[in-house]
Each structure stands twice: as C-alpha cells, then as structure tokens.
C-alpha positions in Angstrom: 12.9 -16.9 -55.5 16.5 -17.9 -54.6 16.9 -20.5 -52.3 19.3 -22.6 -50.6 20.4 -25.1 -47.8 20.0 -23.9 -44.2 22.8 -23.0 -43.0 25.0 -21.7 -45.9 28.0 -23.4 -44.0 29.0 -25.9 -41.3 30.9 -23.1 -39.4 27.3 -21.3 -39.0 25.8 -24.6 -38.1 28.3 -26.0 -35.5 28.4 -22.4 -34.3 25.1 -22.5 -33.1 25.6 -25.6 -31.8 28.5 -25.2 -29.5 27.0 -21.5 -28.2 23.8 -23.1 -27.6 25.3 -25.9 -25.3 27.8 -23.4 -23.6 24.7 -21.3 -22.7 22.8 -24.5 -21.6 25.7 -25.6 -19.6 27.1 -22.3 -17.8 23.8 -20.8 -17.2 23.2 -23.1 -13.4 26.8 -22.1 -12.6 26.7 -18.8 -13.1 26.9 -16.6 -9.4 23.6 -16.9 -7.4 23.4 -12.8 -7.0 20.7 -10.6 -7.8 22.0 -9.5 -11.4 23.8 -12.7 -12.2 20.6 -14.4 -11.0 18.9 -12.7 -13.3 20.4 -13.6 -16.3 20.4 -17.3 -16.1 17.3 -18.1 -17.3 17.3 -16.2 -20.3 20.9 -17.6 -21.2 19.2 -21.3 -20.4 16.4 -20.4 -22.8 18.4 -18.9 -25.7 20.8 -21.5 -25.4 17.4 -24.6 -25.6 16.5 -22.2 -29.3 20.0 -22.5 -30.6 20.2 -25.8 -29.9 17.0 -26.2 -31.5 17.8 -24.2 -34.3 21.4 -26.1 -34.9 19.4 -29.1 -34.5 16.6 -29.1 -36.7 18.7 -27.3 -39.8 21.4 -30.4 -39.3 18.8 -33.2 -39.4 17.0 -30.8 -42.8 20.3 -30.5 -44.1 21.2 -34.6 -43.9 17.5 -35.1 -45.5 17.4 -32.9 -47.6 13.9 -31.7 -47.1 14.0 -28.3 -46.8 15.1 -25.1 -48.7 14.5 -21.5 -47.7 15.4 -18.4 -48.9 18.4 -16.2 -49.0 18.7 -14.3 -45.6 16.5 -16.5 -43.7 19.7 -18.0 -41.5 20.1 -14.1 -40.1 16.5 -13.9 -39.5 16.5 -17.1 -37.4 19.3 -15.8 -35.6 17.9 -11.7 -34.7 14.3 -13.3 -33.8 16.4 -15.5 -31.2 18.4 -12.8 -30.1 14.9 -10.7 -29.7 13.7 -13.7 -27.8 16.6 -14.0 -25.6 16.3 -10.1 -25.2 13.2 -9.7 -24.1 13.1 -12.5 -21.5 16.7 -10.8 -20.2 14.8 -7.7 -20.2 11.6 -9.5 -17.9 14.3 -10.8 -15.8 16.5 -8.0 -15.3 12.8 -5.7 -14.4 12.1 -8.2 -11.6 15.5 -8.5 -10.0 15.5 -4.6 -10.0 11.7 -4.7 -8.4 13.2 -7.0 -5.6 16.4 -5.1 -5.2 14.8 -1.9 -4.8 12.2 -3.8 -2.0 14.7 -4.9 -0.1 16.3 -2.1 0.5 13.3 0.0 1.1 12.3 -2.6 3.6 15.9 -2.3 5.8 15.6 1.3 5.6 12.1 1.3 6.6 11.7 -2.1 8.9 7.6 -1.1 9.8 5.3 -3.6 8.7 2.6 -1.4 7.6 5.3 0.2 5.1 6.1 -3.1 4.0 2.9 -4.3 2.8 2.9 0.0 1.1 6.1 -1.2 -0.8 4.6 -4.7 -1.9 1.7 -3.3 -3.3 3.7 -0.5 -5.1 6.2 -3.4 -6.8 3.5 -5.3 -7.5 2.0 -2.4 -9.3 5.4 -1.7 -11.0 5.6 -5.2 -12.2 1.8 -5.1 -13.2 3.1 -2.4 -15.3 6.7 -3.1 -16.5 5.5 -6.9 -17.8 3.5 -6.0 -20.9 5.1 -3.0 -21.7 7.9 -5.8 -22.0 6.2 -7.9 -23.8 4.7 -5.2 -26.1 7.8 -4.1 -27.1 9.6 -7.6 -27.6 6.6 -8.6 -29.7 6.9 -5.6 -32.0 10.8 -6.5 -32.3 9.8 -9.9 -33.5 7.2 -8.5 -35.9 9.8 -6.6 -37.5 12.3 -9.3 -37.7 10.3 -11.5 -39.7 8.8 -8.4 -42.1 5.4 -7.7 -40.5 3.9 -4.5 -40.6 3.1 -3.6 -36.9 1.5 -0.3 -38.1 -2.4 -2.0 -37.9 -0.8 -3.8 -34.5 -0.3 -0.2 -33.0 -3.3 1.1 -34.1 -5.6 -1.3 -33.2 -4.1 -1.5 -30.1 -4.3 2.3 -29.6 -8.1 2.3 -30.3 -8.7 -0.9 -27.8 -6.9 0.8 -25.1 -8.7 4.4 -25.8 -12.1 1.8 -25.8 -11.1 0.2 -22.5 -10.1 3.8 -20.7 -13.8 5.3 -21.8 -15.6 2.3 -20.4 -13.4 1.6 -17.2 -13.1 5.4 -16.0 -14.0 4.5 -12.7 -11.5 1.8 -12.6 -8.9 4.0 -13.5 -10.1 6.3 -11.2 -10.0 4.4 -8.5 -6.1 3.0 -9.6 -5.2 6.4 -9.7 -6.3 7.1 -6.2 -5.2 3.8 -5.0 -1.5 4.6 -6.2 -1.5 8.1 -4.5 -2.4 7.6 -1.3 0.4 4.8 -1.3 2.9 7.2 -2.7 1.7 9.4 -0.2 1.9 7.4 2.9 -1.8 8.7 4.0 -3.0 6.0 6.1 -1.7 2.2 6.6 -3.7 -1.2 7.6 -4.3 -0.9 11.2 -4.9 3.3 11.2 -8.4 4.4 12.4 -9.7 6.8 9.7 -12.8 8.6 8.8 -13.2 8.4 5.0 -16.3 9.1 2.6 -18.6 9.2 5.8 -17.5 5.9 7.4 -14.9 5.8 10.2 -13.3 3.0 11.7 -10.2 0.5 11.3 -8.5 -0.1 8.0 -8.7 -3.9 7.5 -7.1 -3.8 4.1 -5.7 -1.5 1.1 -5.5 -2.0 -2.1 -5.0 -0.1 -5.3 -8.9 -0.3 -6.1 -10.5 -0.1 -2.4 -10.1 0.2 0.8 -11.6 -2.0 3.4 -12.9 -0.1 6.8 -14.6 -1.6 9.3 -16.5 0.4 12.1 -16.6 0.2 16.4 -20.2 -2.1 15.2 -18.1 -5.0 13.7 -19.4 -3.7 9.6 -16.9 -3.7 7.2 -17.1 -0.8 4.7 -15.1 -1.5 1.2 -14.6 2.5 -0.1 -13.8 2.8 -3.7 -10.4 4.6 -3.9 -11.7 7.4 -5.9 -14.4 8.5 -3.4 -11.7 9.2 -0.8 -11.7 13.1 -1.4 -10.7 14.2 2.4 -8.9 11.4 5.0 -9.1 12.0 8.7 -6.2 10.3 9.9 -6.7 9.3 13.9 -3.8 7.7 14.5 -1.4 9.4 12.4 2.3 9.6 14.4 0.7 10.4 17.7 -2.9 10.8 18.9 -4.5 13.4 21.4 -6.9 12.3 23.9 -9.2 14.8 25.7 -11.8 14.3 29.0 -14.2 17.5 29.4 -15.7 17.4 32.5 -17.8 19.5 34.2 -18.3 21.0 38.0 -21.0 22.7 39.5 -20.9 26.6 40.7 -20.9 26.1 44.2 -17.2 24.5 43.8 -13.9 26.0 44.5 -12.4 26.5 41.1 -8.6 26.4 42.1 -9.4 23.8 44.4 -10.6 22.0 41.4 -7.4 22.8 39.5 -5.4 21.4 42.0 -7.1 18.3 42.2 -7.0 17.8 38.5 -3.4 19.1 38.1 -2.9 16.0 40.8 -4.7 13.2 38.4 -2.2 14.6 35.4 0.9 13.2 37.9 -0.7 10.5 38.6 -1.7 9.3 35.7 1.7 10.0 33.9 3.3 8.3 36.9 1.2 5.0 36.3 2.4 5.1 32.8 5.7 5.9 33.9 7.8 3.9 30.7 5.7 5.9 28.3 3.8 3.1 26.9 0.7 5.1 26.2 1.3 9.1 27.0 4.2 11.1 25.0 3.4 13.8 27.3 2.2 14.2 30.9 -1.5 15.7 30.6 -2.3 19.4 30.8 -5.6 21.1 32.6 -7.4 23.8 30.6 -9.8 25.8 32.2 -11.9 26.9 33.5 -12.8 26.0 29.6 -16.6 27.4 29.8 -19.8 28.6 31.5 -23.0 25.7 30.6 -26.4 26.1 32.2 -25.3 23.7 35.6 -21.9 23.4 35.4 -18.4 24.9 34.8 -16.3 23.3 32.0 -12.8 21.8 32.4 -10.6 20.1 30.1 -7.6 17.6 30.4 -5.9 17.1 27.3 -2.6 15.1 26.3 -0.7 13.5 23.6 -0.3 9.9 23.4 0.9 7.5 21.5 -1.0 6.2 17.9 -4.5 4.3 18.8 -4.6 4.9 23.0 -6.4 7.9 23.3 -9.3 5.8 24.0 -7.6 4.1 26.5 -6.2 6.7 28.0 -9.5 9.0 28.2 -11.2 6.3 29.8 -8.2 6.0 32.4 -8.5 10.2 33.0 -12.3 9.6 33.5 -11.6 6.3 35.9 -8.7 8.7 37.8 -11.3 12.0 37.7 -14.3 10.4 39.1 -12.3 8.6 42.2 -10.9 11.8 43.1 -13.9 13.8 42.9 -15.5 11.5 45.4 -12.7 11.6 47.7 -12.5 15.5 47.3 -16.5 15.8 47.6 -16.0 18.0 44.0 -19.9 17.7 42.7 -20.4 16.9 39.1 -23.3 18.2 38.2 -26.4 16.3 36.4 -29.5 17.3 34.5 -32.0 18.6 37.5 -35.5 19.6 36.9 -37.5 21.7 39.8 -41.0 21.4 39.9 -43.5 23.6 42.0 -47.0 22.6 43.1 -49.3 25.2 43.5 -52.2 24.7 45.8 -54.8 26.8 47.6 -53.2 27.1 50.6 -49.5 27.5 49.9 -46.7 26.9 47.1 -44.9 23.5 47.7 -41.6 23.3 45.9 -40.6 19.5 45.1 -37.2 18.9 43.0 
C-alpha cells in the first residue's frame, strides 16, 4: 500500500490551521439572530476538529510517527465537513422549531394553544433529531468506506420489530397527535371521553388526564378516545326545566319567567357569563303533576353551571312571590272502614 506523510503539503496543513482558528474566533461574534444563531455552534465545533486535525498531523509530521495512505487527508477533511453538516443541520431544525413557535404563539396568544403548540414542536423535534442523526451517520459511514447496507437493514427489521410489539404505543401517538392537530379539546375543557367525564388536567401525546366532579383523576389512553363530547367548546348552553302544576295560569307563568330572563341578563349586564339573554320554551310538555317549561341560553365556555343554578335561585324566588305552585311527588291514600270512606293525602 502506498503511503505518505499527512498532509502532502504545508499549504494543506496551515490551511487547516488558519480556517480552523477563523471558525473558532468569529463564531461568538457572529449576529445573535435566529439563523445566525444557529450557525455558531456548528462553526465553533468544526473549527475545534480542524484545529485538531492541523494539530495532531503537525506534531506526527515533526515526529515522524505516522504514515497513512494516499487519499486519507480528503477523507479527514469530508468526515469533518459531514460533522460540521450534520450538527448545522440539528441546529438549523431547532431554530426553525422555535421560529415557527413564536409566531404561532403571537398569532394565537391563548394559553391552552400554547401548551397545543409546545407539545407539537416537541413532537417535531422528537422526530427531526434522529432522523438527523441517522442520516449524518450514514454520511460518515460512507466517507470512511463502510457498507451501511447491513446498517439499513438491520435497522429496518428493529424498527418493523418495535412497531409489532408497541402497536398500542403507536396507537395511542397517533391519536395523541390528531386531536392536537385538530384542536379537539385543551387543558381546562370539561369533556366526556371513553365513559369518564370531567376536567382535562393534562394532555399528552400518549394520555390524557381527566378528572371527574368526585376529585378522581382518570388517565385515558389516546387511542381509546373514539367519540369526544366537548362541554365547553367556544360557548356552552345552560338549560333549567321546571315544572308547574295544572291549576296555574300558563301565560301568567310565561310572563313571570319572560321577567327572570331580564333580570337575570340585567345582573350580568357586562356579559361576563351569558352571550345571550335567556329564552322561555314552553309550555315544553304534559308529565303526570305538572306542566313542563324550559329556560334555555347561551353562555360563555364553563358557566352553564353557574348560571343554571342562578335561573333556579331567580325561578324559585319569584314563584313564591307570584304564589306559582311547583308541583311535588303526592300520594293519596283512602281508608276504608265500615261505616264510611275516609280520604287522607
């Protein structure tokens, strides 16, 4: 095999010398933006190998301890470029990530979407990092003449073994990543999922944390969330039934209930629970003691609680004041003796 000294000259040596320390030095002063940012660790790092490189071949070359073959200077030199590359590459993925989080975050300031766009970056990051790696590792195979052909494959046949035995995980990764794509509930909503409802304590690409009015917190598997029943989703409705006996005036009863609407929307007169003033239905139906009436009205996400029990609070007063009867379970019973019937209820 034909060898000699590394480097073939002191133009490729001092070369890598001065571009190493020119990387080494510029790097820090380089503009602190996003891009520019990005590139000045990779610059700092390529510079340390060619300075390394220059280095170590100069102190060979004055000892005369080492000889390599023909074309083993432009090896050294692609497998630092590949280096320098790939950690470019990293940084250049990661200063995209943040861009592109940033500006979702001024275009979108609410903090539920926030934590949605942290999770998906750190899913693309989760993702574009060894597929960086992967590919900078096969680049540095083939620089120094390795076959990366049994590399593939074995890979290939690890990754088809880890999909077969982690379906569920993937699964559940899957689901995870569409219902943040597709915005179907955030951290705070009240949701009935997979036959639990309650408050959504925490999302994640794998589960989802719910925990109900009894204080128990439910962790869901993504992938068993086939159907979501979003409560609080842009605006809420409440609705009070309430029911009055036959012997009542029904358009008195109206009246009295179109009143509690005005009142009711007049309490809450800077709209910080109702969107709309409420609306009577009814009469709504016929039961065995009473007559069926219905307020109904849109609020804002999470008060319809609130504001049903505020109809109700608003209902009952005014019923009392109007003497409207709300009827209650009754049961008659008749005693039957020898000398007479006796009715007692």
């Amino acid at each position: 095999m034909n060898t000699h000294w590394l480097p073939v000259s002191d133009l490729e040596l001092w070369g890598a010398l001065v571009v190493g320390l020119l990387a080494w030095l510029l790097s820090p002063l380089m503009p602190s933006t996003s891009w520019w940012s990005a590139a000045r660790r990779p610059l700092r790092v390529g510079g340390f190998l060619l300075l390394v490189y220059a280095m170590s071949i100069g102190v060979a070359r004055l000892l005369g301890v080492i000889t390599l073959p023909a074309g083993a200077s432009t090896t050294v030199w692609r497998l630092a470029l590949v280096i320098v590359g790939t950690h470019l590459l990293w940084e250049a993925a990661d200063a995209t990530l943040e861009l592109v989080e940033k500006r979702l975050e001024k275009r979108f300031p609410s903090p539920e979407d926030h934590g949605r766009f942290a999770t998906l970056m750190e899913l693309s990051r989760w993702v574009a990092r060894p597929l960086i790696l992967m590919i900078g590792l096969g680049m540095a195979l083939s620089v120094v003449n390795i076959d990366i052909t049994p590399l593939v494959t074995g890979l290939g046949l690890a990754g088809l073994a880890l999909s077969l035995g982690a379906q569920q995980l993937v699964q559940d990764i899957i689901a995870g990543i569409f219902i943040l794509l597709e915005d179907q509930f955030h951290v705070g909503d009240s949701i009935a999922v997979a036959g639990v409802s309650g408050r959504v304590e925490g999302l994640s690409l794998r589960v989802t944390r719910i925990r109900d009015l009894n204080g128990t917190l439910h962790i869901v598997p993504n992938s068993r969330i086939t159907v979501v029943s979003n409560r609080t989703a842009a605006w809420s409705r409440a609705v009070v039934d309430v029911g009055v006996s036959y012997q009542n005036d029904l358009d008195h009863v109206i009246r009295v209930l179109e009143a509690i609407a005005d009142v009711v929307a007049a309490e809450d007169a800077e709209g910080t629970m109702f969107v709309e003033r409420p609306t009577v239905l009814g009469p709504d139906s016929f039961d065995e003691s009473s007559i069926l009436f219905r307020l109904i009205a849109r609020v804002h996400p999470g008060q319809q609680w609130e504001a049903q029990r505020l109809m109700r609070r608003r209902i009952k007063a005014a019923f009392d004041r109007e003497g409207i009867e709300i009827p209650f379970p009754q049961l008659d019973v008749h005693l039957k003796g020898k000398g007479s019937a006796r009715s007692q209820r």
